[in-house]
C-alpha positions as CSV (number, residue, x, y, z in Angstrom):
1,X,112.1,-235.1,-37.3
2,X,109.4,-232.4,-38.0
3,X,110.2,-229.0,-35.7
4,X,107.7,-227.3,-34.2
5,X,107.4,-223.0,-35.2
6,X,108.3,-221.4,-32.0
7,X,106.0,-218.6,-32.6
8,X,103.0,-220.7,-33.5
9,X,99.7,-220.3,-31.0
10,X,98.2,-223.2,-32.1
11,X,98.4,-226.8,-30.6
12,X,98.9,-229.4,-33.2
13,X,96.4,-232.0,-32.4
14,X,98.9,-235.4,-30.5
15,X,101.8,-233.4,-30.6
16,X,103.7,-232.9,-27.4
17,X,105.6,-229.9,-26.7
18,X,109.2,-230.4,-26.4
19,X,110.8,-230.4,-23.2
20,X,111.9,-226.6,-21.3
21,X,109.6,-224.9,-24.0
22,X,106.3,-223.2,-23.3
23,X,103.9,-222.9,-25.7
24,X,100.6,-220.6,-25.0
25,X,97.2,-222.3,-26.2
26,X,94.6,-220.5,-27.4
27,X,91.4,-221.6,-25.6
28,X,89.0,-221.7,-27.8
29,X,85.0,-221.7,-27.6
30,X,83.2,-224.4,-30.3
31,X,84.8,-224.1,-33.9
32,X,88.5,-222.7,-34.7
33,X,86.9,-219.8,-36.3
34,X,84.4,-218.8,-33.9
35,X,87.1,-215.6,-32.2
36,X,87.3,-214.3,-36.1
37,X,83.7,-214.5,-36.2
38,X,83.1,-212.8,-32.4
39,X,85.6,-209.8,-34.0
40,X,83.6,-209.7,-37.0
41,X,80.4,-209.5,-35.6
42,X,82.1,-206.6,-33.6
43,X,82.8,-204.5,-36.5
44,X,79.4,-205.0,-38.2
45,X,77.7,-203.6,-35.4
46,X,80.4,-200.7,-35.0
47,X,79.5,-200.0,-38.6
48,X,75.3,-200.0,-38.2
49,X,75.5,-197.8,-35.1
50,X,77.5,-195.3,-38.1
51,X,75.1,-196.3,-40.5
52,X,72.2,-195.6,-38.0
53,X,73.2,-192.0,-37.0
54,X,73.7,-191.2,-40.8
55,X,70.5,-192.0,-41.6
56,X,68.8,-190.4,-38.2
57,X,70.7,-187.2,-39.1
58,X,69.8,-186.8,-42.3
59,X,65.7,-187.5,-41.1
60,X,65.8,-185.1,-38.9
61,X,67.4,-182.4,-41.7
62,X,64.5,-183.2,-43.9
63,X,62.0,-183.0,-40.5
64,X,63.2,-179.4,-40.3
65,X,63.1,-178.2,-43.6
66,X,60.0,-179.7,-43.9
67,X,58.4,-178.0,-40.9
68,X,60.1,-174.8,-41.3
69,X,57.8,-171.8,-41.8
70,X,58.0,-170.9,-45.6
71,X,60.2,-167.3,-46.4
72,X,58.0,-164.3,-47.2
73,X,60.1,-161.7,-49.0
74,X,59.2,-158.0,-47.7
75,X,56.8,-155.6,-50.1
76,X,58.0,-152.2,-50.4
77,X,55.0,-151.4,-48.0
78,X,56.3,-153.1,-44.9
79,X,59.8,-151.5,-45.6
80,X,58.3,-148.2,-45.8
81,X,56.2,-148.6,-42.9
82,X,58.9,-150.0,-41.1
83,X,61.1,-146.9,-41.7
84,X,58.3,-144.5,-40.6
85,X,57.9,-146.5,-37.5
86,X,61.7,-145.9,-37.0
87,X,61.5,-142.4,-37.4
88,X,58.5,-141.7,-35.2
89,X,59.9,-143.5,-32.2
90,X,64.0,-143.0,-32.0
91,X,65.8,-140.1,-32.1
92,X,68.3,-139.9,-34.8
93,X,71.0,-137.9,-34.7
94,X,71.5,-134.5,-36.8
95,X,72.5,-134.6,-40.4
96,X,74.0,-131.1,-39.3
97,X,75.6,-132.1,-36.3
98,X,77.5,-135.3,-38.2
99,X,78.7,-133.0,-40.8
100,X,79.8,-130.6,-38.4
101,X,81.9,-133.5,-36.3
102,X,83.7,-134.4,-39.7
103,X,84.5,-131.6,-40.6
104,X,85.8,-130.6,-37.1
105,X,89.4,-131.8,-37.2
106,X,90.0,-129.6,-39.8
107,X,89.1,-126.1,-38.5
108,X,91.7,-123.4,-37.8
109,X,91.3,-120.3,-35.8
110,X,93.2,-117.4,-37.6
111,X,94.7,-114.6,-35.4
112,X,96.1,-111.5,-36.6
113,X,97.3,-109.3,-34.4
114,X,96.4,-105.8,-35.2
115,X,98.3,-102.3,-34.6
116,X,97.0,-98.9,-34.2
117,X,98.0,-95.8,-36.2
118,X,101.0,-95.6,-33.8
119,X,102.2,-99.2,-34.5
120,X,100.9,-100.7,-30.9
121,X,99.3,-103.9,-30.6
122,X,95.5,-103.1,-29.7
123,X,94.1,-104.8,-26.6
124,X,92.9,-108.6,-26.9
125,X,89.6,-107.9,-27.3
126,X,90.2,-106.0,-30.4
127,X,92.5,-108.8,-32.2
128,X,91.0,-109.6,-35.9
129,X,89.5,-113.2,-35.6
130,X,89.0,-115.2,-38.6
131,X,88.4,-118.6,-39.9
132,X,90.2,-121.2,-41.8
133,X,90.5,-124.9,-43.0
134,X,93.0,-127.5,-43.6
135,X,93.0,-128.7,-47.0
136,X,96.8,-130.7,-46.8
137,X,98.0,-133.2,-44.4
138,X,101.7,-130.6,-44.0
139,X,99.3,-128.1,-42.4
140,X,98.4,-126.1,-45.3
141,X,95.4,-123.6,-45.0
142,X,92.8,-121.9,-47.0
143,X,91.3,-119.3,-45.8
144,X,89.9,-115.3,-47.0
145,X,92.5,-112.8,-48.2
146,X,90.8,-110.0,-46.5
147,X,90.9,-111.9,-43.5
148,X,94.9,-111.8,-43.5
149,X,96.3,-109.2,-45.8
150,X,96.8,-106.3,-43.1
151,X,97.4,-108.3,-40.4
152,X,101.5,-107.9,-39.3
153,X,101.5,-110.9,-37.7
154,X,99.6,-114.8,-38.3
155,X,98.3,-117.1,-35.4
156,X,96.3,-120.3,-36.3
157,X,95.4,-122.5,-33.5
158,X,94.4,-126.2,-34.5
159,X,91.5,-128.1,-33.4
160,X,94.0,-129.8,-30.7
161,X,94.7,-126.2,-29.1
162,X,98.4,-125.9,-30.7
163,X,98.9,-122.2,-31.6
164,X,101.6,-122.1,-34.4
165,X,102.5,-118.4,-36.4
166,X,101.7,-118.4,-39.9
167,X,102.6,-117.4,-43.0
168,X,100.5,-116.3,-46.4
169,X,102.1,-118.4,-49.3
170,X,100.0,-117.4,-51.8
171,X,96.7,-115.1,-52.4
172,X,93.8,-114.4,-55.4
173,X,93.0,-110.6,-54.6
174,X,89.9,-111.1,-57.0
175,X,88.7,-114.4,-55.8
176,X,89.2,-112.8,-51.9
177,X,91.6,-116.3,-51.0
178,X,94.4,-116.6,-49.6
179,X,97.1,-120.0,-48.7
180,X,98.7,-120.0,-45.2
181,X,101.2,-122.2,-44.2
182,X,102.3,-122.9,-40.1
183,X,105.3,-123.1,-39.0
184,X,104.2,-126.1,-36.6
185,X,101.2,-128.6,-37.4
186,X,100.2,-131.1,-34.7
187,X,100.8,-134.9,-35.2
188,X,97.8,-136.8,-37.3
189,X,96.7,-133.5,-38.7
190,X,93.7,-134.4,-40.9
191,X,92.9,-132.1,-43.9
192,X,89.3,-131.4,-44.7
193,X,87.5,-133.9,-47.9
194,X,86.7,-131.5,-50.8
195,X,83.8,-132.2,-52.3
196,X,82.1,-130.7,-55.4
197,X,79.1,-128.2,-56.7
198,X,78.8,-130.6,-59.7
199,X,75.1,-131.4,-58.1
200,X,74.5,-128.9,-56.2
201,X,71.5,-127.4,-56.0
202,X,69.4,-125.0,-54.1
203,X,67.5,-126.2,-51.0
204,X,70.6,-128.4,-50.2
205,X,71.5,-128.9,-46.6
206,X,74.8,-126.7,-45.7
207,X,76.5,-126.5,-42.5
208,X,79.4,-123.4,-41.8
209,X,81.3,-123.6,-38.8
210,X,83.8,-121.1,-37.7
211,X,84.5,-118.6,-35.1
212,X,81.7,-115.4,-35.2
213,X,82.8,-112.6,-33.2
214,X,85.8,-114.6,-32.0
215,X,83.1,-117.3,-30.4
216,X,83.7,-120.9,-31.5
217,X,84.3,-123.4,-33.2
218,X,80.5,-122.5,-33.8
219,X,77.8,-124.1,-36.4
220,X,75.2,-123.5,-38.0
221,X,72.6,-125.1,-40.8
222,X,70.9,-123.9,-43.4
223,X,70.1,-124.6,-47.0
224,X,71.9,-123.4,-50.6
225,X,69.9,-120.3,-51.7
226,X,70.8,-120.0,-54.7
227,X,74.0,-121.0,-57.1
228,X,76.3,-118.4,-59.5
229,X,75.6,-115.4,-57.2
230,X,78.0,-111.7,-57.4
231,X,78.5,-109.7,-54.8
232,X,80.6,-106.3,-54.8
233,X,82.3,-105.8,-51.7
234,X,82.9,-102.2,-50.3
235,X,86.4,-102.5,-52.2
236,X,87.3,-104.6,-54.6
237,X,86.4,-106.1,-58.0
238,X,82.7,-107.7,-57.8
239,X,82.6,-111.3,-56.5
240,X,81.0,-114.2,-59.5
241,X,80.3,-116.9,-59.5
242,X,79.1,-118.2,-55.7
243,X,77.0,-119.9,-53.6
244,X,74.0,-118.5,-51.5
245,X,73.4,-120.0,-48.2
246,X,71.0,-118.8,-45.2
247,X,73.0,-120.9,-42.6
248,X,74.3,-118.1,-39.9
249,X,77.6,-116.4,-40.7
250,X,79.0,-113.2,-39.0
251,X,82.4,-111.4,-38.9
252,X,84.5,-114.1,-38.1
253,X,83.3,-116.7,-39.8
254,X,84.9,-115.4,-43.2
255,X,87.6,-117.9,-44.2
256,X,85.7,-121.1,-43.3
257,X,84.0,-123.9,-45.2
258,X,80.4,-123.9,-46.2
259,X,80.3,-128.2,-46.4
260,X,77.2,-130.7,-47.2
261,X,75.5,-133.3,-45.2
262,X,78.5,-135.7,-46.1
263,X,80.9,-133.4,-44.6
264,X,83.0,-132.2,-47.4
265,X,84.1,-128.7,-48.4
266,X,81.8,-127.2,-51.3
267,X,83.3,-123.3,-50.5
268,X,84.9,-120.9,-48.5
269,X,82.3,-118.3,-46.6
270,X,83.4,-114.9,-47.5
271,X,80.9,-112.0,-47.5
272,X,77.6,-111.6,-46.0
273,X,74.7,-109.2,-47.4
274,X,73.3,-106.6,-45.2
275,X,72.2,-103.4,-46.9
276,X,72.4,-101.4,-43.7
277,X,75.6,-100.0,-42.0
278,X,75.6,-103.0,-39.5
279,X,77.5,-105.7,-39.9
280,X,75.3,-108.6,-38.9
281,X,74.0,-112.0,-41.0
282,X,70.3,-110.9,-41.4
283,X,70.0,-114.3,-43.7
284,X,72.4,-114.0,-47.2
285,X,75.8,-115.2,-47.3
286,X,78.1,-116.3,-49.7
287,X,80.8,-118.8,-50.6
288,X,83.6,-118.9,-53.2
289,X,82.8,-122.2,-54.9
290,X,85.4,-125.0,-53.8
291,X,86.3,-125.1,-57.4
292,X,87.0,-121.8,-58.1
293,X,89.4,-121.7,-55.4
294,X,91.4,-124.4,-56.5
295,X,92.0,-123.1,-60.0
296,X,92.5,-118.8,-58.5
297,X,95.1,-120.8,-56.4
298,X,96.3,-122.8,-59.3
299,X,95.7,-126.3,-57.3
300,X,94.7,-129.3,-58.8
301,X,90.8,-129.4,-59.2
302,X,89.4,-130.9,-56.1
């Protein structure tokens, strides 16, 4: 006897299901295959809508390029006259007043404490006041050797406010420099970026900043002068070799940098020409070339 699958849907045409066994017929519309063709047809029109938003997609790509206003590539003209138009209506800030910022951090007030012919610390009012910069992250400073050489006692106070003493480690008597070195630096100290004289020329933009008179941190701007410049100080072996600078320097300010637009160290201010007995800027100063202080010292080139 033939025996009927178990599993099977279909219903064999005159056959009778046997007896306690339900079997599930499949109702079907018209021809056995019309349900295959019903999930078919499904599919195809699953696939055109695809097909259909390909193609829209892609029209509507070529509809934008198409309608897209051409790319003009600016003249030199329009740049130009786009850059004057910039200039004539904002206010930019100072080349001087960037420089200045940079080289901020780096500053150092110098301190000496000075003693009368009897060995007594003069009032505070009449305390030698010089300038200095940073020029290594462990606190290391350079600064003027006439600044520091009779001073007893060294005080440098950071751009942070912390006052540390000091001590001179090392000094050019014929280049006028001098290396200090704190006893306490503040946290993140950040030394000063040397730059170089290697394309310097006069009517260059120069900033100095330090302490005139005790006042400061103070700047002023000015331009380079004039290049390999000697000066003969009221002692001493004659200065070569420097940079001459109109930007505002007084007592005070000897020891600090003379720096560029980009904020890096081109020299150390030291002297400040004035052929009558007072000793005020009337518009020629001059700086010890960053290079020639790194070989007096015998540091690295910069």
């Amino acid at each position: 006897m033939k025996r009927v699958a178990l599993y099977s849907r279909r219903v064999i045409p005159g056959a009778k299901a046997p007896e306690g066994l339900s079997v599930a017929v499949e109702s079907v519309s018209g021809t056995p295959d019309a349900g295959a063709r019903a999930v078919w047809s499904k599919h195809y029109e699953k696939l055109g809508l695809v097909v259909l938003g390909v193609v829209l997609g892609l029209s509507l790509l070529l509809a934008r390029d198409y309608f897209q206003a051409p790319r003009t590539e600016l003249t030199q003209e329009q740049i130009d006259a786009a850059v004057l138009h910039t200039l004539a209506t904002k206010d930019l800030p100072a080349r001087a007043a960037r420089a200045a910022a940079l080289i901020g951090p780096s500053i150092v007030r110098i301190r000496n404490d000075v003693l009368d012919a009897k060995g007594t610390q003069v009032g505070d009012d009449e305390l030698g006041v010089g300038t200095g910069v940073v020029i290594k992250e462990d606190g290391t400073i350079l600064t003027n050797l006439h600044v520091v050489a009779t001073a007893p006692r060294l005080f440098v106070t950071f751009a942070d406010g912390l006052e540390s003493p000091a001590v001179i480690v090392s000094a050019q008597r014929d280049k006028d420099l001098a290396v200090l070195k704190p006893l306490n630096i503040p946290d993140d100290l950040q030394p000063a970026t040397m730059g170089s004289n290697q394309n310097s020329s006069p009517g260059d933009e120069v900033v100095v900043v330090g302490f005139p008179f005790g006042m400061g941190p103070s700047v002023s701007a000015g331009v380079i002068s004039g290049l390999n410049r000697t000066f003969k100080p009221a002692e001493g072996a004659p200065l070569t070799g420097l940079i001459q600078f109109d930007a505002a320097a007084n007592p005070g300010n000897s020891g600090g940098p003379l720096v560029n637009m980009a904020g890096e160290v081109l020299g150390i201010v030291t002297a400040i020409l004035n052929p009558t007995s007072v000793r005020t800027f009337i518009g020629i100063g001059f700086a010890i070339t960053i290079e020639s202080a790194g070989t007096a010292l015998g540091m690295p080139p910069f």
